[in-house]
KEPA-33241 format. One record per residue (C-alpha): x, y, z; residue in three letters. Coordinates in steps of 0.2 Angstrom, whole numbers, plus 5000, padded with zeros to 4 digits. Example, Ala and Ser with C-alpha at 12.3 -4.5 7.8 and 13.67 -1.06 7.14 Angstrom:
% KEPA-33241
506249785039ala 506849955036ser 
This chain:
% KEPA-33241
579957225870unk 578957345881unk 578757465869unk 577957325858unk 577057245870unk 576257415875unk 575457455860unk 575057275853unk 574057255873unk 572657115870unk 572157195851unk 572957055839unk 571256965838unk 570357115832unk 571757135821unk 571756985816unk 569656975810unk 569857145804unk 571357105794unk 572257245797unk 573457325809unk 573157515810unk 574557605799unk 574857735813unk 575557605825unk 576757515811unk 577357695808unk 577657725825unk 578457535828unk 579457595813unk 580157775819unk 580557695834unk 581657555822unk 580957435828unk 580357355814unk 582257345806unk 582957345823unk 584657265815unk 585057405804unk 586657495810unk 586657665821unk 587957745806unk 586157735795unk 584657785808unk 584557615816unk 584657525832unk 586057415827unk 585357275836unk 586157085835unk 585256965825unk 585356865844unk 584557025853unk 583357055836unk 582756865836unk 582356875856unk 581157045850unk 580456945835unk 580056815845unk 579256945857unk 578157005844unk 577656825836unk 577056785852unk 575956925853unk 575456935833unk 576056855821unk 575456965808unk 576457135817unk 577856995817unk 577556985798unk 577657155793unk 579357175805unk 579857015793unk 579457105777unk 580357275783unk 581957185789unk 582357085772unk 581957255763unk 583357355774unk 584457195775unk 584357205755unk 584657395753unk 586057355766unk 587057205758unk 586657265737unk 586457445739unk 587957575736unk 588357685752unk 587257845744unk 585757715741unk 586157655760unk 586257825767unk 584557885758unk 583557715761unk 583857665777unk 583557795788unk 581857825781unk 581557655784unk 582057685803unk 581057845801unk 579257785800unk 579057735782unk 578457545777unk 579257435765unk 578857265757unk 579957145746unk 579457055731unk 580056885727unk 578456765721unk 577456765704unk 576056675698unk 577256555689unk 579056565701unk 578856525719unk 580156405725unk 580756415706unk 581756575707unk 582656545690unk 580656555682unk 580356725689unk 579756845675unk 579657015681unk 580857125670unk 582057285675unk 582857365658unk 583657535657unk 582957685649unk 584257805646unk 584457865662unk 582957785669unk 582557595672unk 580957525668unk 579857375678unk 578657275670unk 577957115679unk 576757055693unk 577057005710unk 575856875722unk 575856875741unk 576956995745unk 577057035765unk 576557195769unk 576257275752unk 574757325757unk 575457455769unk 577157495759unk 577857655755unk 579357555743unk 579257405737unk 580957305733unk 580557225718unk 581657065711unk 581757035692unk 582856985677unk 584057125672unk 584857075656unk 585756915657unk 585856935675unk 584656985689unk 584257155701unk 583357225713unk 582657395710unk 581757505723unk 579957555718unk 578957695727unk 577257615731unk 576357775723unk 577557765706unk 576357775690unk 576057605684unk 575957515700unk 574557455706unk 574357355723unk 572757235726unk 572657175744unk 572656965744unk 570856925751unk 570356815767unk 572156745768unk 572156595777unk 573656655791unk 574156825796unk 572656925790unk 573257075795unk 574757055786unk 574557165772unk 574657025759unk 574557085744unk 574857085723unk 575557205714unk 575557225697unk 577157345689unk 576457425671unk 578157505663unk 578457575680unk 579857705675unk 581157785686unk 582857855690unk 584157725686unk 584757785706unk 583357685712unk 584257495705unk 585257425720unk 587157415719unk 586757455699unk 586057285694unk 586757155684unk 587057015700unk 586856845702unk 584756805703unk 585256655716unk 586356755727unk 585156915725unk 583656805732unk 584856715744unk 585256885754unk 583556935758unk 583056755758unk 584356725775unk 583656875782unk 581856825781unk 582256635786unk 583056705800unk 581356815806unk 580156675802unk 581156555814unk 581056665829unk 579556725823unk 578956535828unk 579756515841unk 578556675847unk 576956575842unk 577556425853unk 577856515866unk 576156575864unk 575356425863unk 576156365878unk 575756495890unk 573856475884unk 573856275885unk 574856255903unk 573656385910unk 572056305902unk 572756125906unk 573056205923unk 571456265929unk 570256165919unk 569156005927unk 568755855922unk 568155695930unk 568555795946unk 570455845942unk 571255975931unk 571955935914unk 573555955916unk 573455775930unk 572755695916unk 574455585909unk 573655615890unk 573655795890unk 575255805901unk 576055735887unk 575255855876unk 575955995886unk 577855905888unk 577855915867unk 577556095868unk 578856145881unk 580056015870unk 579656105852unk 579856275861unk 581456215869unk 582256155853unk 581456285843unk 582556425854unk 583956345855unk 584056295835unk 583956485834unk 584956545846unk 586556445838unk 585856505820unk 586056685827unk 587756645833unk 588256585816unk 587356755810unk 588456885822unk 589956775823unk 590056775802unk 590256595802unk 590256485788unk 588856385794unk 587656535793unk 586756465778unk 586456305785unk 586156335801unk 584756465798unk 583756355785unk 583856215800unk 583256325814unk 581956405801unk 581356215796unk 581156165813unk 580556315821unk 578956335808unk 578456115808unk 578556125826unk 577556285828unk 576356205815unk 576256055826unk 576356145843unk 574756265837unk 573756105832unk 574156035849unk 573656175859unk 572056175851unk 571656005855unk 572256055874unk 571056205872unk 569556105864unk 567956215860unk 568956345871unk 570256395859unk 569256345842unk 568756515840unk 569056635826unk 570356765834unk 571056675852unk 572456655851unk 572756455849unk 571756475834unk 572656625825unk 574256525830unk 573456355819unk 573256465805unk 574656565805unk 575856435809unk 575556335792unk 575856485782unk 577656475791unk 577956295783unk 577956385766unk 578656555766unk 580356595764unk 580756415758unk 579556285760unk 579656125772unk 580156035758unk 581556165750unk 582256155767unk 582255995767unk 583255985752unk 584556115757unk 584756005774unk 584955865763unk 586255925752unk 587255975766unk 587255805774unk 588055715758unk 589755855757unk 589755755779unk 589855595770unk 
């Protein structure tokens, strides 16, 4: 956490309106494996527990959500190369991404978001080649990527396939202005007959599309939740010390009953956050059959309650924390994004849903 917090120091605001994190650092963060810190020590990694990896995520959402963001994006792509790929593809992939290069996964289209089964993005082989064809929106931290996992039809069935970023026929178009995590690297990529060595299709191909998107989708619900529990944690620290120190009507804040309450919710929805993480990552290290379940609840309640804690500690903040770049306001915008990605409120919803009726 040190070695993060040392190089983020007070720069995520300038990131933030610059939109960009400088690639040097993320190259750094990922030489150190940091950035995958779960992949195993046999493959270049730090082989960190999701428990002790969650605790660091959170660390570096509290600090930037965007860093957080691309550590996200370069977990599910190792995760995915760990769980699908054969043990050559493993020992190749992995340690480079432990070694410095950047890597960025592509589940959404234009038309297949939530809809997985709609997704259009094809991956045929060539011979002795495979061959990609389609167009990915929003994805996290394409805009700095050395590989790009890339999901799509494969047959009957469904693959992933590992496309280098500079392969003839891809090209990568940085998402403008997003509204959260700027700095991101946001971007879509458009794949043109993007032909390659059949070496480069994880595990061979030819897998289940729902149970392709559900491994790096566990992964990725996982980061997000922790991730939000970082942003709450932020928000926290910035409302009690404003409520804290700031008069009016000859008192501080924080005696005034209203905006006490204000800062009770927040230490509530941090609470519950942690602890809704903590036993998902328990699930995750013990290899417990509530995984599934547990990580889509502790990633549903960790990004509404980050989503409601960063509007709170603006109105704690007022005019203080309304502008562009502190870190309240970063927290507002980048907190919504969090209600949609990697299953939205509403998807989660309907996975806690369906889980309730087999307790009936």
């Amino acid at each position: 956490m040190a070695a993060v917090s040392a190089r983020v120091l007070d720069r995520a605001a300038d990131w933030d309106l610059a939109g960009e994190i400088p690639p040097s650092l993320l190259r750094e963060l990922g030489d150190m494996g940091l950035l995958c810190a779960e992949v195993p020590a046999a493959f270049g990694g730090l082989g960190m527990t999701s428990a002790v990896s969650g605790e660091l995520t959170a660390h570096a959402g509290s600090l930037c959500s965007s860093l957080r963001s691309v550590m996200t994006s370069q977990g599910m792509a190792a995760w995915t190369i760990l769980r699908l790929g054969g043990l050559a593809q493993r020992r190749e992939l992995l340690p480079r991404l432990t070694g410095g290069e950047l890597a960025a996964v592509g589940f959404s289209e234009r038309d297949a978001g939530s809809d997985v089964a709609t997704m259009s993005t094809l991956i045929r082989r060539d011979g002795d080649d495979v061959v990609v064809d389609g167009a990915k929106v929003w994805m996290t931290a394409a805009g700095y990527a050395d590989l790009l996992v890339v999901f799509g039809r494969f047959g009957d069935d469904a693959a992933a396939v590992v496309v280098p970023a500079n392969a003839p026929g891809v090209r990568i178009e940085r998402v403008r202005d997003p509204l959260g995590c700027r700095a991101a690297g946001h971007a879509n990529v458009l794949l043109d007959s993007v032909r390659l060595p059949a070496g480069h299709l994880l595990g061979g191909g030819g897998q289940s599309l729902q149970l392709l998107v559900t491994t790096a989708l566990s992964y990725g619900r996982m980061s997000v939740a922790w991730g939000c529990v970082g942003i709450l944690r932020a928000c926290l620290a910035a409302a009690s010390a404003h409520a804290k120190t700031r008069q009016q009507f000859g008192k501080t804040l924080g005696e005034h009953q209203l905006v006490a309450r204000h800062l009770a919710d927040l230490l509530i929805a941090e609470q519950s956050a942690t602890r809704a993480c903590e036993h998902a990552s328990k699930c995750w290290d013990d290899g417990s059959s509530d995984v599934v379940m547990a990580t889509v609840l502790a990633k549903h309640l960790s990004a509404t309650s980050a989503a409601a804690g960063a509007s709170t500690a603006v109105q704690v903040l007022a005019s203080a924390g309304a502008q562009d770049g502190h870190v309240v306001a970063r927290a507002y915008r980048d907190a919504k994004l969090m209600e949609i990605i990697e299953g939205s409120n509403e998807i989660c919803q309907l996975v806690l849903a369906q889980h309730a009726l087999t307790l009936a």
